[in-house]
MDAnalysis code that builds the backbone (N, CA, C; Angstrom):
import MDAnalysis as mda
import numpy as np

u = mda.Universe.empty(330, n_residues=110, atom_resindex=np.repeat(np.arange(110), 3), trajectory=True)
u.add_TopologyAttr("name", ["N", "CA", "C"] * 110)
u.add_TopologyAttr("resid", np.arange(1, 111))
u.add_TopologyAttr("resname", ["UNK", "UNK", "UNK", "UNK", "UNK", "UNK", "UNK", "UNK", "UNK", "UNK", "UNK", "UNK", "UNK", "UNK", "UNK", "UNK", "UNK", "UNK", "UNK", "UNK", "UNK", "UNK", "UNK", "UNK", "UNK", "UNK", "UNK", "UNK", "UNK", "UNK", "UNK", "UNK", "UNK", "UNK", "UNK", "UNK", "UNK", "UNK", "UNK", "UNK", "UNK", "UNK", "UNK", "UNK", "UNK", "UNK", "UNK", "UNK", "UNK", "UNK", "UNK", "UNK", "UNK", "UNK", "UNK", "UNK", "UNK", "UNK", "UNK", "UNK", "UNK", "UNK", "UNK", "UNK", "UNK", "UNK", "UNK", "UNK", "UNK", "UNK", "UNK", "UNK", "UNK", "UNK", "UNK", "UNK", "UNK", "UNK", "UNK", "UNK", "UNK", "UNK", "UNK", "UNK", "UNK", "UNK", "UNK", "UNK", "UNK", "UNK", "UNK", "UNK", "UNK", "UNK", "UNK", "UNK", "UNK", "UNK", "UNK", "UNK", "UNK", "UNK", "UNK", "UNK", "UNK", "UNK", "UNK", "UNK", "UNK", "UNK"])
u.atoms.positions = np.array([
    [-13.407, 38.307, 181.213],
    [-13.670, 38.481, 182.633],
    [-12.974, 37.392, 183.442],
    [-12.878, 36.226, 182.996],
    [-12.576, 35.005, 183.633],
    [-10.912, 35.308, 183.757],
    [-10.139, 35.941, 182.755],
    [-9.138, 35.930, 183.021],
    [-8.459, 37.137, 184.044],
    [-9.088, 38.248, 184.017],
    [-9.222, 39.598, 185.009],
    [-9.541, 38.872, 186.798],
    [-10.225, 38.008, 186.816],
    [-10.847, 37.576, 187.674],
    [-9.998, 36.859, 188.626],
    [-9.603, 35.930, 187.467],
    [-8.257, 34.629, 188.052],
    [-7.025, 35.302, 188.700],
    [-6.659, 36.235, 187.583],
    [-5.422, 37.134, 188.028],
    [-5.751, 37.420, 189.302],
    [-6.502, 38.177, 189.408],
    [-7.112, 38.913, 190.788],
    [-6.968, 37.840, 191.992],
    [-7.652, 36.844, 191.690],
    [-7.964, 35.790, 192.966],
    [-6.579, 35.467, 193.204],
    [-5.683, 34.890, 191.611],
    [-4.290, 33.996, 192.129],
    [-3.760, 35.467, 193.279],
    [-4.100, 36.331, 192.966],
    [-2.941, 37.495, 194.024],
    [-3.731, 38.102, 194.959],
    [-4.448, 36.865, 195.765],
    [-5.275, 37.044, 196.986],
    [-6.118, 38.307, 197.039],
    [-6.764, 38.490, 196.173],
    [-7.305, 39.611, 195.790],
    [-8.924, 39.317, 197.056],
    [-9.523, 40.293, 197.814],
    [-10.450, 40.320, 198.275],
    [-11.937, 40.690, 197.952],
    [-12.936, 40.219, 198.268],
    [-14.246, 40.736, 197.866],
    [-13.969, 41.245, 196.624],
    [-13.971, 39.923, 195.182],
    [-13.648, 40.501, 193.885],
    [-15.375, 40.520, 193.526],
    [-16.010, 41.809, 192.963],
    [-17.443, 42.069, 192.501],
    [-17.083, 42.489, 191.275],
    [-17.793, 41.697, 190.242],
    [-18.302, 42.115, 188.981],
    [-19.413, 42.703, 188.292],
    [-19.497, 44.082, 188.440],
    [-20.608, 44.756, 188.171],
    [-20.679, 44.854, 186.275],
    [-22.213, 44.676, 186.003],
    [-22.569, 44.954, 184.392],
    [-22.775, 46.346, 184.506],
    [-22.293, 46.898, 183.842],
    [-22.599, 48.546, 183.133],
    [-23.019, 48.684, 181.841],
    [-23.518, 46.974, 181.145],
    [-24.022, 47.455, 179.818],
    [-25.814, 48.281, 179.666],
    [-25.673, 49.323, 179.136],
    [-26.949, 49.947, 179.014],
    [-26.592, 50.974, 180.049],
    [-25.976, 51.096, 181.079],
    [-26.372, 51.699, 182.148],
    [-24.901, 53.022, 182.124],
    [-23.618, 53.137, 181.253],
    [-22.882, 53.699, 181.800],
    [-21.867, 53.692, 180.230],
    [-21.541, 54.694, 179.423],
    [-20.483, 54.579, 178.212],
    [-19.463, 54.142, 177.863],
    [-18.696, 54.227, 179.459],
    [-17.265, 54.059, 178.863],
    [-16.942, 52.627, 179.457],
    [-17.719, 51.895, 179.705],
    [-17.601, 50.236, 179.753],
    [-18.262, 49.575, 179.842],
    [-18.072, 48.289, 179.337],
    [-19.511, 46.914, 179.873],
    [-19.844, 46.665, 180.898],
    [-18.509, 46.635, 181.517],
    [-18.186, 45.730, 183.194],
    [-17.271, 46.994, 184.036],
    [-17.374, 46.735, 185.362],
    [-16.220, 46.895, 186.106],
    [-16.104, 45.659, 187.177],
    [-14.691, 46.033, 187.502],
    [-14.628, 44.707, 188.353],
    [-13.553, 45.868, 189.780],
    [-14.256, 45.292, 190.954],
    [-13.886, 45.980, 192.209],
    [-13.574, 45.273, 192.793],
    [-12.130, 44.988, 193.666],
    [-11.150, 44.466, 194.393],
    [-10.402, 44.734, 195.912],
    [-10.746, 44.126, 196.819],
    [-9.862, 44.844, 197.790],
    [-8.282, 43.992, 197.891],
    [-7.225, 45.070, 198.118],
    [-5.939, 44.311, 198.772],
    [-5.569, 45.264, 199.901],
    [-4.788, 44.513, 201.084],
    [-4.563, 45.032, 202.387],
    [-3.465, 46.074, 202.483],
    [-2.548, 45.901, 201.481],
    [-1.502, 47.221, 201.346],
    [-1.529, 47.563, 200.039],
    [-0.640, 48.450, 200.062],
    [-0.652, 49.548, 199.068],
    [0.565, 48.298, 197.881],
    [1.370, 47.817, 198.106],
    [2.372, 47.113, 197.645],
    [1.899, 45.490, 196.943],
    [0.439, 45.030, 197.705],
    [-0.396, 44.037, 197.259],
    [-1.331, 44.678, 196.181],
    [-1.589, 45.893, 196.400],
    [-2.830, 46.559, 194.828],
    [-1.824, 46.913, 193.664],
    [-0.372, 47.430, 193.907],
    [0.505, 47.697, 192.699],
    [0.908, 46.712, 192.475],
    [0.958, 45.162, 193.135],
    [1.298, 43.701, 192.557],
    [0.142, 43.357, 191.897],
    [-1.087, 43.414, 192.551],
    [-2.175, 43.243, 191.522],
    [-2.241, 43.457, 190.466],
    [-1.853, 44.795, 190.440],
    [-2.281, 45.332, 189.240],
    [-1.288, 45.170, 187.890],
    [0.284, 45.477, 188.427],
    [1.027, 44.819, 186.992],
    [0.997, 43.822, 186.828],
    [0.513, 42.563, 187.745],
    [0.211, 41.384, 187.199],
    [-1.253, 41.189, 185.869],
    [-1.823, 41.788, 186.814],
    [-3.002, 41.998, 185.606],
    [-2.613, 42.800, 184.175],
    [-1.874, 43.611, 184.249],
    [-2.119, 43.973, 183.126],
    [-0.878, 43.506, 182.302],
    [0.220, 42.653, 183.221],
    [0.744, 41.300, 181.951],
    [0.286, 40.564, 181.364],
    [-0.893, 39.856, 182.203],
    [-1.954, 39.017, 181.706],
    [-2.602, 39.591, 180.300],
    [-3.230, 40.836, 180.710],
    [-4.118, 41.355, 179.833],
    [-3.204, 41.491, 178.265],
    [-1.893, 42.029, 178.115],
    [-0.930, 42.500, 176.979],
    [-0.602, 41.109, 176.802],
    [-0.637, 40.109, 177.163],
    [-0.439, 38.691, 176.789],
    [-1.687, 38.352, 176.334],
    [-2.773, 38.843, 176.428],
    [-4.267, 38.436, 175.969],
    [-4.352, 39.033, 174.724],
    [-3.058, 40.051, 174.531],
    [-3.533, 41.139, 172.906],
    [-4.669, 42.459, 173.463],
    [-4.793, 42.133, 174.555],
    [-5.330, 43.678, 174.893],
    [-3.999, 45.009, 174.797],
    [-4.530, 45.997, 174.342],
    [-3.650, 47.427, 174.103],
    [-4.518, 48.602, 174.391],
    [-3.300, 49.127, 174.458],
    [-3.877, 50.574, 174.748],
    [-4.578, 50.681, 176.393],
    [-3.837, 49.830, 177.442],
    [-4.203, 49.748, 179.107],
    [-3.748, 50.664, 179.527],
    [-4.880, 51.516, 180.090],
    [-4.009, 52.934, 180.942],
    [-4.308, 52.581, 182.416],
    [-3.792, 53.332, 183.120],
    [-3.590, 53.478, 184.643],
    [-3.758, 54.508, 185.512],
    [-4.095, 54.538, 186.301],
    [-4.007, 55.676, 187.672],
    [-3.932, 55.153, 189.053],
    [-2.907, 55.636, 189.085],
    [-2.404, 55.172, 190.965],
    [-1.425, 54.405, 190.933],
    [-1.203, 53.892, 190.007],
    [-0.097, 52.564, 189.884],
    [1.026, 53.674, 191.147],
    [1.494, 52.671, 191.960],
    [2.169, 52.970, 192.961],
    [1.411, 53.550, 194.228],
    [0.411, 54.206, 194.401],
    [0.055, 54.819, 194.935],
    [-0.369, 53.917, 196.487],
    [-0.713, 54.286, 197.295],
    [-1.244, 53.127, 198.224],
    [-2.437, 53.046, 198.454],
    [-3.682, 53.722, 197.901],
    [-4.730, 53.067, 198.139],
    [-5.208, 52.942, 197.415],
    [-5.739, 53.480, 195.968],
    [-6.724, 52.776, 194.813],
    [-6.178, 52.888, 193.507],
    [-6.253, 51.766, 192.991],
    [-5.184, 51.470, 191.389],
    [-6.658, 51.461, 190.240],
    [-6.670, 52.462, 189.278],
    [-7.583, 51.914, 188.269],
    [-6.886, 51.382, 187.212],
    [-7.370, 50.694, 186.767],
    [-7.045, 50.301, 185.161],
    [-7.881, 49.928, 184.104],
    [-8.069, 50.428, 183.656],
    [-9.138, 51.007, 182.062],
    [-8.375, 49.860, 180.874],
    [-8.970, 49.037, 180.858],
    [-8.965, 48.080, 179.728],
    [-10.028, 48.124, 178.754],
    [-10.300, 49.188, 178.328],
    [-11.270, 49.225, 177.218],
    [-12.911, 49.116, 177.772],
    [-13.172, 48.034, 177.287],
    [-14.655, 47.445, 177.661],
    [-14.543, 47.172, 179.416],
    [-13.779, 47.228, 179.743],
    [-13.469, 46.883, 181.561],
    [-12.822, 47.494, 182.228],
    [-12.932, 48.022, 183.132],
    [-12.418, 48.870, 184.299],
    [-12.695, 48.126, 185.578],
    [-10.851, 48.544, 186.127],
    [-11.042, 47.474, 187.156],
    [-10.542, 48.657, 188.173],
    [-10.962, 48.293, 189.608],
    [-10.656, 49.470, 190.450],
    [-9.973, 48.651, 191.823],
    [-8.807, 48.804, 192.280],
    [-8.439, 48.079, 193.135],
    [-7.967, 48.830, 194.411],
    [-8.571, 48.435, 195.522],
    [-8.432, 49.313, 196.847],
    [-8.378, 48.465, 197.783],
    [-7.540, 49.740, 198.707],
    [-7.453, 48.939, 200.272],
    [-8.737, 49.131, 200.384],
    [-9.164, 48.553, 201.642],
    [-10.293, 47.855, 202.449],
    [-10.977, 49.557, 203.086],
    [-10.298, 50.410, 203.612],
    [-10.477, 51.756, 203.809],
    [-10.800, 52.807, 202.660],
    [-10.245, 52.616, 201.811],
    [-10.945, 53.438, 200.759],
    [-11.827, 52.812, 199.630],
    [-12.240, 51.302, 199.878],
    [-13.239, 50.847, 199.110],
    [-14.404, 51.685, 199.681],
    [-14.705, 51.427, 200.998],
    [-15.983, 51.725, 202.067],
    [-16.233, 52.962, 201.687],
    [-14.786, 53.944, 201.714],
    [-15.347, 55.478, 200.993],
    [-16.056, 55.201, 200.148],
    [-15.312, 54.660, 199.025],
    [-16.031, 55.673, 197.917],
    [-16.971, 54.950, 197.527],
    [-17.547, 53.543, 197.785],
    [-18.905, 52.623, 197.884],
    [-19.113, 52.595, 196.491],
    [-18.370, 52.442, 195.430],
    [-19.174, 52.026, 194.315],
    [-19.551, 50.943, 194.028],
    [-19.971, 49.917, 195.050],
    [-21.102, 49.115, 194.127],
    [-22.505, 49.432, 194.645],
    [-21.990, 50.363, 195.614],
    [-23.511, 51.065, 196.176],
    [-24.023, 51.832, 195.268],
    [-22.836, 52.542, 194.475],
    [-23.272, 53.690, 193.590],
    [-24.400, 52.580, 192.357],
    [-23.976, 51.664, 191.999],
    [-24.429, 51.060, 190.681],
    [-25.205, 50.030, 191.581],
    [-25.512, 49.920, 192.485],
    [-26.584, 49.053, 192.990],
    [-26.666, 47.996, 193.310],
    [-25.018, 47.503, 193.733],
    [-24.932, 46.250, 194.339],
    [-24.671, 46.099, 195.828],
    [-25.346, 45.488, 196.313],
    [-25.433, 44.962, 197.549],
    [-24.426, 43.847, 197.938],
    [-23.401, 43.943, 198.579],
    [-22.778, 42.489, 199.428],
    [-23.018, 42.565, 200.969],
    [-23.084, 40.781, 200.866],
    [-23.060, 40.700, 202.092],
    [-22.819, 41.718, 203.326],
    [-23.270, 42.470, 204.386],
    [-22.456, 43.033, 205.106],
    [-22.723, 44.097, 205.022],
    [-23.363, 44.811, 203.709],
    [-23.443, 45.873, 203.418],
    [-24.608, 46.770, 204.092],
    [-25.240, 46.014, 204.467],
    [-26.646, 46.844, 205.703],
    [-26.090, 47.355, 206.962],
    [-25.048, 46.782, 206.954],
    [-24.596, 47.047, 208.291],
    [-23.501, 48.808, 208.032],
    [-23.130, 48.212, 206.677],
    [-22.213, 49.116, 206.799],
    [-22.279, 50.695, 206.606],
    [-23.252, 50.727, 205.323],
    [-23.586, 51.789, 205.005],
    [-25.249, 52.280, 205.509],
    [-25.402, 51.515, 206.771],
    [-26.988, 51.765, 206.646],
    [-27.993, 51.522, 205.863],
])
């Protein structure tokens, strides 16, 4: 996590949340949710991270969105990381879905 994390922060990564999914969800322990402001800052995010990760001996990292401009996943096994602009985090609210609260969040979603 510490190293998913760092990556994230060194590449100005925003509101980084680490949610546990152990017990609660199959196909991972953790996810980790990220905002970046363009579409060109979440596809830098993200191949940075997952140099990191293939330098860690992690394999088998898949992807969706890579390029895309608003939300990059990447499925590292035990971790899934989901990286979005600031507009389509608020959509799709998953740490609302799994029950996390940030700051701000009363306001936002009611």
């Amino acid at each position: 996590m510490r190293l998913i994390v760092t990556s994230l922060e060194d590449d100005k990564a925003e509101e980084v949340v680490v949610i546990d999914l152990a017990g609660k969800a199959a196909f991972a322990d953790r996810m980790v949710v990220a905002s970046g402001l363009a579409g060109r800052q979440l596809t830098a995010m993200a191949e940075h991270l997952i140099e990191k990760l293939e330098r860690d001996g992690r394999r088998n990292i898949r992807t969706e969105g890579l390029g895309a401009s608003d939300w990059v996943l990447i499925d590292a096994g035990d971790v899934v990381v989901h990286l979005f602009r600031p507009e389509a985090r608020a959509q799709y609210a998953l740490e609302k879905m799994w029950g996390v609260t940030l700051p701000g969040d009363e306001a936002r979603f009611g």
